[in-house]
mmCIF file of the N, C-alpha and C atoms, coordinates in Angstrom:
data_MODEL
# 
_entry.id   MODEL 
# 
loop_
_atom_site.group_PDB 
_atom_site.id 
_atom_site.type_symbol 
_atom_site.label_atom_id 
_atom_site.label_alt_id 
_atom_site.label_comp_id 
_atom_site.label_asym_id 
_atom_site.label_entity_id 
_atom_site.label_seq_id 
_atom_site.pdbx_PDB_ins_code 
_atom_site.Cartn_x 
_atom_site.Cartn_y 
_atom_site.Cartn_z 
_atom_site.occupancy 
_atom_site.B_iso_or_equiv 
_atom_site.pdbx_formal_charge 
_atom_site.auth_seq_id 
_atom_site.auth_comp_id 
_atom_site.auth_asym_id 
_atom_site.auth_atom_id 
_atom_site.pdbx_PDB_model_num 
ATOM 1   N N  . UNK A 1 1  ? -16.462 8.054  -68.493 1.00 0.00 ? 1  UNK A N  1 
ATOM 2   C CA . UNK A 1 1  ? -15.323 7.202  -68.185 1.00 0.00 ? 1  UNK A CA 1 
ATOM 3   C C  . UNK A 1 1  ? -14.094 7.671  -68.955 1.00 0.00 ? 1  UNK A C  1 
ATOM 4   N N  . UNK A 1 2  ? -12.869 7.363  -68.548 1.00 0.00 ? 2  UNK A N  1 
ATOM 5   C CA . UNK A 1 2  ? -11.680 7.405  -69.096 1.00 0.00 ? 2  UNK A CA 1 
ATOM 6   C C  . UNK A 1 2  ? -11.824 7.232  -70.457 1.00 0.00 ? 2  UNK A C  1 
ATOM 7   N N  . UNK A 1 3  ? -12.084 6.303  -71.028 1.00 0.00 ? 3  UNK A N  1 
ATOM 8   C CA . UNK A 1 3  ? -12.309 5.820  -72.710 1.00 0.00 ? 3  UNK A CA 1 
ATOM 9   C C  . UNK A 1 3  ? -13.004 6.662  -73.456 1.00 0.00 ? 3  UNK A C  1 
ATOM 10  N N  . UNK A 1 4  ? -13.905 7.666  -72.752 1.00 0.00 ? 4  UNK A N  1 
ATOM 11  C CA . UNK A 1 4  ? -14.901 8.080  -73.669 1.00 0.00 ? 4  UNK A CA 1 
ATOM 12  C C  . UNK A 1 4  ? -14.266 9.445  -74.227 1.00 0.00 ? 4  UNK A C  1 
ATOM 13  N N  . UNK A 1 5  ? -12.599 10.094 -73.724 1.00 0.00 ? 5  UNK A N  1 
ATOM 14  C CA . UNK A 1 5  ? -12.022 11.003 -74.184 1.00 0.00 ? 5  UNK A CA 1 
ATOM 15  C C  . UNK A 1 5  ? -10.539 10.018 -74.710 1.00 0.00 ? 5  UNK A C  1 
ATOM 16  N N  . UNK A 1 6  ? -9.871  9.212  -73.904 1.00 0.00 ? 6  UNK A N  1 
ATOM 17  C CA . UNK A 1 6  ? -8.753  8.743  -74.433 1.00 0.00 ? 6  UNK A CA 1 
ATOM 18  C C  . UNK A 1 6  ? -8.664  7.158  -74.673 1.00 0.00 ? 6  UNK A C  1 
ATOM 19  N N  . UNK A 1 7  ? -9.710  6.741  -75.276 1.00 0.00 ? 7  UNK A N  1 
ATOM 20  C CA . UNK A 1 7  ? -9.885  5.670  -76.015 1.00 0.00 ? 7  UNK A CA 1 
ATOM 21  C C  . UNK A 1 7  ? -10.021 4.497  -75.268 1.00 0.00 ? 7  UNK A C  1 
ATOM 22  N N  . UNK A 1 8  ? -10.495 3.203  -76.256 1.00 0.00 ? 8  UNK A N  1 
ATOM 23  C CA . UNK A 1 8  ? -10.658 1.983  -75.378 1.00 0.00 ? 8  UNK A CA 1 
ATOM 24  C C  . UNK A 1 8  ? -9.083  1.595  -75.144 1.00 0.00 ? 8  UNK A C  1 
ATOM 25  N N  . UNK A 1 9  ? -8.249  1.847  -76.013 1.00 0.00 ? 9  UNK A N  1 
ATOM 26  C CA . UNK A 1 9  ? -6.553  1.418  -76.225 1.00 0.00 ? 9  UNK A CA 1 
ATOM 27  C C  . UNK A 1 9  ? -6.205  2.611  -75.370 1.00 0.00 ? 9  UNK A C  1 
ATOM 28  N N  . UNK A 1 10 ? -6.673  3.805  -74.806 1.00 0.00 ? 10 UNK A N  1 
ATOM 29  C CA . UNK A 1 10 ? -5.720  4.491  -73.995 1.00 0.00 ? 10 UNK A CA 1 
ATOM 30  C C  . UNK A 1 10 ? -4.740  5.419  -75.261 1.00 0.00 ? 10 UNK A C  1 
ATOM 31  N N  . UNK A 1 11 ? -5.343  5.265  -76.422 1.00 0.00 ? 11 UNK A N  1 
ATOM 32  C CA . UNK A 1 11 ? -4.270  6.052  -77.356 1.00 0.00 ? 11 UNK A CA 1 
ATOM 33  C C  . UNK A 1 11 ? -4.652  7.353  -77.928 1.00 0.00 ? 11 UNK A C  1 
ATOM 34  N N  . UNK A 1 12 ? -5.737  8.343  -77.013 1.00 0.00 ? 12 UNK A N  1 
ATOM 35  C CA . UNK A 1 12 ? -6.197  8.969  -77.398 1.00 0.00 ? 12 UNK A CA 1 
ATOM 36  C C  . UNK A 1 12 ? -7.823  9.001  -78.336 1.00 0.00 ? 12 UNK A C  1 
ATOM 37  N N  . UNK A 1 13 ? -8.271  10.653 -77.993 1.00 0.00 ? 13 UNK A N  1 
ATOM 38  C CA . UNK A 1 13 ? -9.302  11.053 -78.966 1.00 0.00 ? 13 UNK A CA 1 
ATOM 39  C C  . UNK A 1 13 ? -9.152  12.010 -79.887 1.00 0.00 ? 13 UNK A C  1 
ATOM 40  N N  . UNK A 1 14 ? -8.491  12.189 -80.962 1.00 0.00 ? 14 UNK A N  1 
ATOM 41  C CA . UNK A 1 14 ? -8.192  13.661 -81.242 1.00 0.00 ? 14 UNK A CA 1 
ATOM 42  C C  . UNK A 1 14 ? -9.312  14.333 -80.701 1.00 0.00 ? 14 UNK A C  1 
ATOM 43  N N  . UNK A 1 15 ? -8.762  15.264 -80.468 1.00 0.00 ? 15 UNK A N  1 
ATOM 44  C CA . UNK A 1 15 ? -9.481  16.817 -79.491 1.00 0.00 ? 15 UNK A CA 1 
ATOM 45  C C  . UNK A 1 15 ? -10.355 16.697 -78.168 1.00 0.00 ? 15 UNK A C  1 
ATOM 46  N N  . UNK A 1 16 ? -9.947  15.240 -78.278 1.00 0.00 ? 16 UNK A N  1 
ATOM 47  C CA . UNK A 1 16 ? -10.671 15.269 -76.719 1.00 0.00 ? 16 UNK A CA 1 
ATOM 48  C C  . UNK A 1 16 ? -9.565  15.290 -75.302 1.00 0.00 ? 16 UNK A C  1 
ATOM 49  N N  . UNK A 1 17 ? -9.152  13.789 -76.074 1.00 0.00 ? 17 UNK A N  1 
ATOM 50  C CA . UNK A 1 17 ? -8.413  13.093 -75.159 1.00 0.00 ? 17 UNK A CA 1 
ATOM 51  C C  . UNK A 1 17 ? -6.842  12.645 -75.134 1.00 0.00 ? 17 UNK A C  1 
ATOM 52  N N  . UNK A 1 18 ? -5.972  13.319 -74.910 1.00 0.00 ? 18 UNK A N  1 
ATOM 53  C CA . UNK A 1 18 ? -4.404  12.469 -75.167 1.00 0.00 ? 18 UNK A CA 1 
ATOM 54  C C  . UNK A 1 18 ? -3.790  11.035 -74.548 1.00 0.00 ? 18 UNK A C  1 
ATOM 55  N N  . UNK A 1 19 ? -3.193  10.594 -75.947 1.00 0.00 ? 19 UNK A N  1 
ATOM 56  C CA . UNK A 1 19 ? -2.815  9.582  -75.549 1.00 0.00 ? 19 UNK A CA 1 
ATOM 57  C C  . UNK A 1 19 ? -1.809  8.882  -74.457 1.00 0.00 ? 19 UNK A C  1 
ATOM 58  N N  . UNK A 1 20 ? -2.031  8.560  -73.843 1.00 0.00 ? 20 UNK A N  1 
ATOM 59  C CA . UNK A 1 20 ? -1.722  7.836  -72.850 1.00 0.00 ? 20 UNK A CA 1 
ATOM 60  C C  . UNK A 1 20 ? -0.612  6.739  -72.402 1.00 0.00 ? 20 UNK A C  1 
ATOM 61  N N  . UNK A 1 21 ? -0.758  5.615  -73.101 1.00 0.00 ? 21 UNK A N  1 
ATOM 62  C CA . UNK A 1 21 ? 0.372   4.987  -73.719 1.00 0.00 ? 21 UNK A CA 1 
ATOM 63  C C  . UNK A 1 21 ? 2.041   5.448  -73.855 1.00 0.00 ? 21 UNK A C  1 
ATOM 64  N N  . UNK A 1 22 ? 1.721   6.927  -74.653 1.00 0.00 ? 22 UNK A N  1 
ATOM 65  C CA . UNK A 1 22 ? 3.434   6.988  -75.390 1.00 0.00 ? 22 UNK A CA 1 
ATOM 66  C C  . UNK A 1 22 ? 3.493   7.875  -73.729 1.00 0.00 ? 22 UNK A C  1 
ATOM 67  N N  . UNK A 1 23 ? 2.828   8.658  -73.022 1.00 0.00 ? 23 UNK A N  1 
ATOM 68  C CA . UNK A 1 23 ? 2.808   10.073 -72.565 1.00 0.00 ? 23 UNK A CA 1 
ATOM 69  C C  . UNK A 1 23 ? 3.898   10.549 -71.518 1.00 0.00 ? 23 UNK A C  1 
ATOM 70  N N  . UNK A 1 24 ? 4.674   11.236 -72.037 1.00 0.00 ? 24 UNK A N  1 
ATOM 71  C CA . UNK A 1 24 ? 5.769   11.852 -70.961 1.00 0.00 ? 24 UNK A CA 1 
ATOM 72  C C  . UNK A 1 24 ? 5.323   12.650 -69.839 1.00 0.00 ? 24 UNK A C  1 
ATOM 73  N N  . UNK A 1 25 ? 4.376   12.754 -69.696 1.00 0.00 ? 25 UNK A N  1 
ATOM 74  C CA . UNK A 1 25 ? 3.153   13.234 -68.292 1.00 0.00 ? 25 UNK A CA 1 
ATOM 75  C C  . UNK A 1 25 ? 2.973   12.059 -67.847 1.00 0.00 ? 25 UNK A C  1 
ATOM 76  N N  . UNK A 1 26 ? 2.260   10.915 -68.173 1.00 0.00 ? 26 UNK A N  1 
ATOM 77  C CA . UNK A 1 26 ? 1.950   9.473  -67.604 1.00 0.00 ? 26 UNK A CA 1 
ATOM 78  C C  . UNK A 1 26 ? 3.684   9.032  -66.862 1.00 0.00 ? 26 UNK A C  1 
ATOM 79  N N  . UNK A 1 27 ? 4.579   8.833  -67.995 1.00 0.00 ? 27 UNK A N  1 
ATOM 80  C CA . UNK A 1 27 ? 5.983   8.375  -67.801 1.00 0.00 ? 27 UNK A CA 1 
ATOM 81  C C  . UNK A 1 27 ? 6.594   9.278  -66.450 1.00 0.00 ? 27 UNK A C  1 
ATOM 82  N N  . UNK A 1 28 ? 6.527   10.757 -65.828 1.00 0.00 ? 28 UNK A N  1 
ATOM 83  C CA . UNK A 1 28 ? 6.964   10.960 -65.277 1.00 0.00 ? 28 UNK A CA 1 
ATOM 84  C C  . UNK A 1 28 ? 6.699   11.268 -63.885 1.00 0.00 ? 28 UNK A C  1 
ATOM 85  N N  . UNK A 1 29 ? 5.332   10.839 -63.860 1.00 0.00 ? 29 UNK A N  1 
ATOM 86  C CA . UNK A 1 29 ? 4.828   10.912 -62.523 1.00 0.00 ? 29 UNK A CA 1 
ATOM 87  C C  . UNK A 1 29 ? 4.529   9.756  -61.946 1.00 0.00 ? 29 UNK A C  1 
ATOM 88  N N  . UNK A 1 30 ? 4.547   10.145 -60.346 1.00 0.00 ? 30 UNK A N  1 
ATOM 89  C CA . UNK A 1 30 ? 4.575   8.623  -59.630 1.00 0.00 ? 30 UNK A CA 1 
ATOM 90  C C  . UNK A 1 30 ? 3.215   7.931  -59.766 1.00 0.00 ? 30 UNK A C  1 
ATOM 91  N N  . UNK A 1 31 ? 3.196   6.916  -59.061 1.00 0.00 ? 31 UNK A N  1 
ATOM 92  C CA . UNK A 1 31 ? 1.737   6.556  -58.616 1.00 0.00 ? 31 UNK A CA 1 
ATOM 93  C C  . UNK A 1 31 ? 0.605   7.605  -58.211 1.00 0.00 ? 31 UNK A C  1 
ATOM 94  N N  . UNK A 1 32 ? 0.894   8.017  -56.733 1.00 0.00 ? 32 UNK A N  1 
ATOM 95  C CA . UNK A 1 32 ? 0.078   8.899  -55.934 1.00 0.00 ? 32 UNK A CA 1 
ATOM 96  C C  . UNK A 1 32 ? 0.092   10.243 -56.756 1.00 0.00 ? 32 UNK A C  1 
ATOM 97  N N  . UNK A 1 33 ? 1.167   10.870 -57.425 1.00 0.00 ? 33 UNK A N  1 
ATOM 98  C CA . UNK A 1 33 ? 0.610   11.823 -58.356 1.00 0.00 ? 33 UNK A CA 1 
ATOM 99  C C  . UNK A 1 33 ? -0.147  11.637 -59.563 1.00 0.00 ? 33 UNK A C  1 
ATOM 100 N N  . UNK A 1 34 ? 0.091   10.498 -60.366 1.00 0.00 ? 34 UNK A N  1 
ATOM 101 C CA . UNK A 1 34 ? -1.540  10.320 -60.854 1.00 0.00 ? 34 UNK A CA 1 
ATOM 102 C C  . UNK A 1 34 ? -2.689  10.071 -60.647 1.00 0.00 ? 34 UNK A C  1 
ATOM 103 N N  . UNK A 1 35 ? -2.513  9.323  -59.465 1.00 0.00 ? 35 UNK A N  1 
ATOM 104 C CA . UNK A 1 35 ? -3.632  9.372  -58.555 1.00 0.00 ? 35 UNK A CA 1 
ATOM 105 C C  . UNK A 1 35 ? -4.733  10.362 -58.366 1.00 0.00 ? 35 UNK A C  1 
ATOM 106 N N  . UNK A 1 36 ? -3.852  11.559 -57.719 1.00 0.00 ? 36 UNK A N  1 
ATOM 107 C CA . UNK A 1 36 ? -4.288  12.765 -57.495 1.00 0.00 ? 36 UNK A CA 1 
ATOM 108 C C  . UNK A 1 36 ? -4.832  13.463 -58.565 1.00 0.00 ? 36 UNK A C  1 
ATOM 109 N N  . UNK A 1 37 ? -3.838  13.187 -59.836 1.00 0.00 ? 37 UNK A N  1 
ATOM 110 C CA . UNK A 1 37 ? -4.740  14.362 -61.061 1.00 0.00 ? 37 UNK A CA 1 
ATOM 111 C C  . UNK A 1 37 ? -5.726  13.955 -61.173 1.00 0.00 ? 37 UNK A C  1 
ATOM 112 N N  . UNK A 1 38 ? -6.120  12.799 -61.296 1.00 0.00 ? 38 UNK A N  1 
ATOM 113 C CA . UNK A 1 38 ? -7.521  11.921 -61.731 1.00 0.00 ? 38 UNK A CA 1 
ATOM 114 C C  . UNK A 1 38 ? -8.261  12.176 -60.772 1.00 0.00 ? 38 UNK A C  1 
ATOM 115 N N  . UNK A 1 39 ? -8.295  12.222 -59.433 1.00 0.00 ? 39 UNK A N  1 
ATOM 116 C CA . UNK A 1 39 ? -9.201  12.411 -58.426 1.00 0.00 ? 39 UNK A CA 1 
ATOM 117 C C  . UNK A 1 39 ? -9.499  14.133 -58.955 1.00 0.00 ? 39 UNK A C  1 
ATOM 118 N N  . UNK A 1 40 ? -8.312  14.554 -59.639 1.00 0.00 ? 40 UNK A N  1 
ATOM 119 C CA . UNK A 1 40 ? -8.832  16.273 -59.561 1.00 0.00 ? 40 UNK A CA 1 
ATOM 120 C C  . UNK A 1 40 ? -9.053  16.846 -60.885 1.00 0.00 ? 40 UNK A C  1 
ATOM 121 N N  . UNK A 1 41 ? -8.677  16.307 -61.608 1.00 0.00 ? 41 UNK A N  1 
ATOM 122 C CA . UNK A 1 41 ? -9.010  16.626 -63.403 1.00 0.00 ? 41 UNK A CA 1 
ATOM 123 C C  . UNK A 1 41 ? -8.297  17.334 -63.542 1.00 0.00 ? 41 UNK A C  1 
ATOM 124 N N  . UNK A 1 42 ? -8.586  18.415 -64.693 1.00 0.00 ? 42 UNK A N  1 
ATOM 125 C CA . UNK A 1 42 ? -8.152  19.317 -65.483 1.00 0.00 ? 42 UNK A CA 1 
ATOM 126 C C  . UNK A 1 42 ? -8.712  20.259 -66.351 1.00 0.00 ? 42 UNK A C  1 
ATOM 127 N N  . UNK A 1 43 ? -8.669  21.330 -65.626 1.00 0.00 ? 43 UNK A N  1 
ATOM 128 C CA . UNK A 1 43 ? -9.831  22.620 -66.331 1.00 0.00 ? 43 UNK A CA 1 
ATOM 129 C C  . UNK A 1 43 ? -9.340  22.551 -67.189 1.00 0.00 ? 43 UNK A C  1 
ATOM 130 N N  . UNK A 1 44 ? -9.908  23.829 -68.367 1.00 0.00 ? 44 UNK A N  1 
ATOM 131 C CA . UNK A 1 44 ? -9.611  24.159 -69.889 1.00 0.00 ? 44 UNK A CA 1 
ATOM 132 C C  . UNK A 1 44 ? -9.008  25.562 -69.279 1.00 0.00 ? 44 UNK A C  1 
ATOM 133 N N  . UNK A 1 45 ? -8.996  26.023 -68.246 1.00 0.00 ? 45 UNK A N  1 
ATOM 134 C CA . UNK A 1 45 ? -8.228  27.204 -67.918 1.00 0.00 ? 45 UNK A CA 1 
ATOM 135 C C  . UNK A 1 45 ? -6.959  26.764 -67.807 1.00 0.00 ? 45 UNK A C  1 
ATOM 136 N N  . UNK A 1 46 ? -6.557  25.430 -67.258 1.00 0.00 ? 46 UNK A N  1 
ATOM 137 C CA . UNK A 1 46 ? -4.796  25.312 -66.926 1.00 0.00 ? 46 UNK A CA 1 
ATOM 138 C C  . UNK A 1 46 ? -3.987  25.451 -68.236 1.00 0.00 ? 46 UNK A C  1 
ATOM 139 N N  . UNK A 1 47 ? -3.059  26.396 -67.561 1.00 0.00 ? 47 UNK A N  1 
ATOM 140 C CA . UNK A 1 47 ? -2.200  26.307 -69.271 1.00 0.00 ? 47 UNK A CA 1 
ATOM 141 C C  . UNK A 1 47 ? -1.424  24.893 -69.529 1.00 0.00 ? 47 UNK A C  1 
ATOM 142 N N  . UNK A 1 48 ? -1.885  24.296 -69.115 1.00 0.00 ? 48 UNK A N  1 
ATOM 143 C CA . UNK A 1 48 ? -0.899  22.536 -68.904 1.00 0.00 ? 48 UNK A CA 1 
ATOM 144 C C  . UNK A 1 48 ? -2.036  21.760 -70.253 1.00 0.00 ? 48 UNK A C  1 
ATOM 145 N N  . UNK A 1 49 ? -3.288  22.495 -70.197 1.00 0.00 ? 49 UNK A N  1 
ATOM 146 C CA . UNK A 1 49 ? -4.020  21.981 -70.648 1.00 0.00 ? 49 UNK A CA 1 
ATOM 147 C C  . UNK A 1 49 ? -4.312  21.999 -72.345 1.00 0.00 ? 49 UNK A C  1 
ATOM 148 N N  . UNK A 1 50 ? -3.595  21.184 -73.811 1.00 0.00 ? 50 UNK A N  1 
ATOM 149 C CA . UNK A 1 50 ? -3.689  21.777 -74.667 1.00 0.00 ? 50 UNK A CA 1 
ATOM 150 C C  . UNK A 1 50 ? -4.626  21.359 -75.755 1.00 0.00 ? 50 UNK A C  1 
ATOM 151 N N  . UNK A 1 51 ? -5.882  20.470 -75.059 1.00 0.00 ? 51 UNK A N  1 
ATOM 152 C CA . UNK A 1 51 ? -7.217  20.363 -75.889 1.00 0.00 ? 51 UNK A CA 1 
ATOM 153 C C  . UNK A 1 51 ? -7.823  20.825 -75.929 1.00 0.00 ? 51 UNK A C  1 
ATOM 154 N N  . UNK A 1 52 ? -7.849  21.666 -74.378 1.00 0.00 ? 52 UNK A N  1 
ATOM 155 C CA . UNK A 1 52 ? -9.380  23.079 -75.152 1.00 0.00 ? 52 UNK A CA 1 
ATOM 156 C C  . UNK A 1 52 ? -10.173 22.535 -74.131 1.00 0.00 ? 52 UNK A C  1 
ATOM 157 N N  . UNK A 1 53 ? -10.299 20.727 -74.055 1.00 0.00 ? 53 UNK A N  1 
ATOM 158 C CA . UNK A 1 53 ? -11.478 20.196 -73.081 1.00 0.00 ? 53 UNK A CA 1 
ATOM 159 C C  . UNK A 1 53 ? -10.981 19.952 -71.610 1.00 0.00 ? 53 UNK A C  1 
ATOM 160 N N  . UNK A 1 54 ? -11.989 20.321 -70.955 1.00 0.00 ? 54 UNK A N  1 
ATOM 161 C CA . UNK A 1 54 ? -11.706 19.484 -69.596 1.00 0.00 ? 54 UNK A CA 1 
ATOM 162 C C  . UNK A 1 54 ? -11.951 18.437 -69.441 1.00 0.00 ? 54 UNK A C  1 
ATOM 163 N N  . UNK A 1 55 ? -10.703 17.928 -68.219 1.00 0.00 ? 55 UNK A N  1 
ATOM 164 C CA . UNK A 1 55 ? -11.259 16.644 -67.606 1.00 0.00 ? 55 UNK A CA 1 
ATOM 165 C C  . UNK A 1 55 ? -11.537 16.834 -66.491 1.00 0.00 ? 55 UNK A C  1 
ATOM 166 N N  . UNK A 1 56 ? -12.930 16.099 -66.534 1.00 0.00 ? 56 UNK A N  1 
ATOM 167 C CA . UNK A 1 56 ? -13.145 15.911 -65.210 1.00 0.00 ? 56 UNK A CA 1 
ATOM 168 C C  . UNK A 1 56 ? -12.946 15.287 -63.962 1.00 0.00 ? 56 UNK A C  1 
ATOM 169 N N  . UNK A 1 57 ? -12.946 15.585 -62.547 1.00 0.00 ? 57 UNK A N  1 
ATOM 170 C CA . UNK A 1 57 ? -12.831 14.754 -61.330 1.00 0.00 ? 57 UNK A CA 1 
ATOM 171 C C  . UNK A 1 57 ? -13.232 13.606 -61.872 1.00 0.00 ? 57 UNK A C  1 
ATOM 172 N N  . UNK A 1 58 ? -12.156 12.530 -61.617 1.00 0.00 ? 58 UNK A N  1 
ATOM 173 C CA . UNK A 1 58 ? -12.696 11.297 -61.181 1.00 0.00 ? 58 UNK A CA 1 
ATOM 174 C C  . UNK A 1 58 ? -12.749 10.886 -63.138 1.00 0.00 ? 58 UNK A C  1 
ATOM 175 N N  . UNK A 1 59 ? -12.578 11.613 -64.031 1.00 0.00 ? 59 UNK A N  1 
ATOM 176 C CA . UNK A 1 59 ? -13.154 11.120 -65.007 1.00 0.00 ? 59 UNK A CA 1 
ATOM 177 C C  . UNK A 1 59 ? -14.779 11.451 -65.576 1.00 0.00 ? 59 UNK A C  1 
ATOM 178 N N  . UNK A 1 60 ? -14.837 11.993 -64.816 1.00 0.00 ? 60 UNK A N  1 
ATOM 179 C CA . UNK A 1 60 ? -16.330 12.194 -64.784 1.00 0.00 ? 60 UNK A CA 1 
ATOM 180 C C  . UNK A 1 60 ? -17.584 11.533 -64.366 1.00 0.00 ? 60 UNK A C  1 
ATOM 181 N N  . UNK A 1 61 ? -16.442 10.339 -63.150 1.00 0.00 ? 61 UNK A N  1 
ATOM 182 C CA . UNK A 1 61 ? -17.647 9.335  -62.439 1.00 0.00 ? 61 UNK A CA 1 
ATOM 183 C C  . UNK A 1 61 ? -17.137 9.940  -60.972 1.00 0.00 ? 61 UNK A C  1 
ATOM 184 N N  . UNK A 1 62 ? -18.051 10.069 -60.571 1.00 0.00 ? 62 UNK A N  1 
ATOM 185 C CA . UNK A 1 62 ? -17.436 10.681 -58.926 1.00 0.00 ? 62 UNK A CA 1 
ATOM 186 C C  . UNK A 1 62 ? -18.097 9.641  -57.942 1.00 0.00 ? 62 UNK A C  1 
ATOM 187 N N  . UNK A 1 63 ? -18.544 7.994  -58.535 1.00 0.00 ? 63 UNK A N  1 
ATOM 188 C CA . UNK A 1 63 ? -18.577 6.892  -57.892 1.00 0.00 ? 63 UNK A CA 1 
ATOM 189 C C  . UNK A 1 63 ? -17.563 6.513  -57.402 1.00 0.00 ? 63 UNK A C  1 
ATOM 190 N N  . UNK A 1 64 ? -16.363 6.740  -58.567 1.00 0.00 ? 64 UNK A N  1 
ATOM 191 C CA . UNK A 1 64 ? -14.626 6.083  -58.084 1.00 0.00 ? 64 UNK A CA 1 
ATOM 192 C C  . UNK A 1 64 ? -14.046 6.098  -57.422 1.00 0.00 ? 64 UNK A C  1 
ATOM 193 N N  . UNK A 1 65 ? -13.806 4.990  -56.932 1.00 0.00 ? 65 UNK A N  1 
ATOM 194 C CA . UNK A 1 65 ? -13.062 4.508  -55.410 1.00 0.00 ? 65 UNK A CA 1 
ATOM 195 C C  . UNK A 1 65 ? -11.909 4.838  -55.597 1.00 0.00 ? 65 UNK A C  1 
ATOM 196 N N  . UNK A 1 66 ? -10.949 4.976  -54.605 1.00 0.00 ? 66 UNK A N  1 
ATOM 197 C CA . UNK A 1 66 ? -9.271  5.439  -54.593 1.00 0.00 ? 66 UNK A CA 1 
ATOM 198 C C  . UNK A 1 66 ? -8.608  4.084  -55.268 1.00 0.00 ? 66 UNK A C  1 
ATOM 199 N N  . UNK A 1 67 ? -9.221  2.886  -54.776 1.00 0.00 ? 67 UNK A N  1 
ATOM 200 C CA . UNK A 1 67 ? -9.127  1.383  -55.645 1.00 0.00 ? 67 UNK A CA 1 
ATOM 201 C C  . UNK A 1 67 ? -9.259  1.231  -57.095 1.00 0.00 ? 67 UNK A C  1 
ATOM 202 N N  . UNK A 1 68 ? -10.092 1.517  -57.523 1.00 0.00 ? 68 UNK A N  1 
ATOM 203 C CA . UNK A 1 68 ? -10.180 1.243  -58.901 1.00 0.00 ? 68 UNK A CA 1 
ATOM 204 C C  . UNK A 1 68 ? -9.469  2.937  -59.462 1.00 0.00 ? 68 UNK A C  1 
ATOM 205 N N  . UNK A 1 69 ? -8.966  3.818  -58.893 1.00 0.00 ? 69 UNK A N  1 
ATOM 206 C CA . UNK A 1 69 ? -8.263  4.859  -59.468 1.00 0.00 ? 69 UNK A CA 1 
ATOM 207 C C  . UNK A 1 69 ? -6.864  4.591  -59.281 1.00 0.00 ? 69 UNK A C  1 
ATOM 208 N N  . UNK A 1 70 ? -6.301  3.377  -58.886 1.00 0.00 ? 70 UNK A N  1 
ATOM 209 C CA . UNK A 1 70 ? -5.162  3.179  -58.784 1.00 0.00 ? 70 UNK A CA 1 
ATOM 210 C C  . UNK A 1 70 ? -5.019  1.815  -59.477 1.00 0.00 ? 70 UNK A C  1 
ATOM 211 N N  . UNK A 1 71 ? -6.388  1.365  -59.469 1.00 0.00 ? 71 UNK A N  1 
ATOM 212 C CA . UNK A 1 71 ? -6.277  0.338  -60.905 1.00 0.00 ? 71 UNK A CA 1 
ATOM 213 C C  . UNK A 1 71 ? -6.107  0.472  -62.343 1.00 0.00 ? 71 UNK A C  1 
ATOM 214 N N  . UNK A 1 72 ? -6.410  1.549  -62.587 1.00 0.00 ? 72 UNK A N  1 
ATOM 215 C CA . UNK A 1 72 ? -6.413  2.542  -63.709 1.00 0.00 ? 72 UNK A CA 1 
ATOM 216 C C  . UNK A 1 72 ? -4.921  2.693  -63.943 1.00 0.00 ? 72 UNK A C  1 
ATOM 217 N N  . UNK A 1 73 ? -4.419  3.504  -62.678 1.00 0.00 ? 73 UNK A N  1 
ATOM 218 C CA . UNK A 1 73 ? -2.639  3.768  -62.722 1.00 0.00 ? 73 UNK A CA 1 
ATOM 219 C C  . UNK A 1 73 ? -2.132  2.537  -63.399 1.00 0.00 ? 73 UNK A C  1 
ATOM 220 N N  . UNK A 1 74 ? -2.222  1.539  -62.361 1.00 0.00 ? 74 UNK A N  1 
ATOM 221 C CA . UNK A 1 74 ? -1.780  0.298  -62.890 1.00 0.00 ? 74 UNK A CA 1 
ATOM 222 C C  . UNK A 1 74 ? -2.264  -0.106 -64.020 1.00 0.00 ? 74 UNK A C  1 
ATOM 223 N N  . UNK A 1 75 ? -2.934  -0.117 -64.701 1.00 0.00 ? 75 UNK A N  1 
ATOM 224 C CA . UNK A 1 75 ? -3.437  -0.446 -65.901 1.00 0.00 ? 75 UNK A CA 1 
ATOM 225 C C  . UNK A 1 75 ? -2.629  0.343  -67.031 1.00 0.00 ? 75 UNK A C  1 
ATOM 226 N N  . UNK A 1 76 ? -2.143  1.899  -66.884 1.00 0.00 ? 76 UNK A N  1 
ATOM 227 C CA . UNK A 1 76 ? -1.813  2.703  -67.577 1.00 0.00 ? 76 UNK A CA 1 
ATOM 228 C C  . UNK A 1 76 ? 0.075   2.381  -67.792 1.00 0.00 ? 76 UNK A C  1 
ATOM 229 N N  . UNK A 1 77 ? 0.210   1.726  -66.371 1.00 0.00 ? 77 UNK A N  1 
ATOM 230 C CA . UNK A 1 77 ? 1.746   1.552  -66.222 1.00 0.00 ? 77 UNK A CA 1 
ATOM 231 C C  . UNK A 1 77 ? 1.948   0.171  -67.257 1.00 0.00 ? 77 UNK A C  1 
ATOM 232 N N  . UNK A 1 78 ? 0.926   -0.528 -66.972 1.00 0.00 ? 78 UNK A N  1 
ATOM 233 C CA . UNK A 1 78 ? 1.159   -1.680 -67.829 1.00 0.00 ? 78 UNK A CA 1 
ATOM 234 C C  . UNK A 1 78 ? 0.755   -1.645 -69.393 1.00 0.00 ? 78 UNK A C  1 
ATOM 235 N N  . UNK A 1 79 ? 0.509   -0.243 -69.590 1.00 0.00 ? 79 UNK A N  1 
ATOM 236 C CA . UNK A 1 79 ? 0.414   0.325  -71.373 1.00 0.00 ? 79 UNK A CA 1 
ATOM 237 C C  . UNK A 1 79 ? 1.355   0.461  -71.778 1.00 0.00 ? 79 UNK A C  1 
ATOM 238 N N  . UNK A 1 80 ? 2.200   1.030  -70.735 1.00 0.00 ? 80 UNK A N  1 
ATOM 239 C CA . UNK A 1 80 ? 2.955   2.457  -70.915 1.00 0.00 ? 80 UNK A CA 1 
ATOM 240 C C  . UNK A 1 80 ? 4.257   1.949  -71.392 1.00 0.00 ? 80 UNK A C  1 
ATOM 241 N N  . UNK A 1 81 ? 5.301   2.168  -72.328 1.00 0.00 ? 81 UNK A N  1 
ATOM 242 C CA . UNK A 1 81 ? 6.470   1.794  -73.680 1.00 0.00 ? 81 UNK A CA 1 
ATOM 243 C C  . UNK A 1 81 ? 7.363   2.520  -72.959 1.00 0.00 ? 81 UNK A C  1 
# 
């Protein structure tokens, strides 16, 4: 799940997971483009990428509905400073 790299608060894991909350990646993308990263993760090959770890599709549940991945958004928008 989401938490198990960027926390139950969304504020990060060091070296896993970045925080979320402050994030000028979260802040500048729309809905449907976060949407999309989460449906698609993030290798350790992208140079976008600067933990070393991947994330996986979906988080690493590939149960997740497009619903509860846009509940998430919303959840993140309503972190987000």
């Amino acid at each position: 799940s989401c938490s198990a790299c960027h926390g139950a608060d969304a504020k990060g894991v060091p070296n896993l997971g970045k925080d979320l909350v402050d994030s000028e990646f979260v802040a500048k993308m729309s809905d449907d483009e976060l949407v999309a990263f989460v449906k698609q993760g993030r290798s350790t090959d992208d140079p976008a990428n600067t933990t070393g770890v991947a994330m996986p599709p979906k988080g690493g549940n590939p149960a997740l509905q497009e619903a509860q991945i846009r509940g998430i958004v919303a959840y993140l928008r309503s972190l987000h400073k």
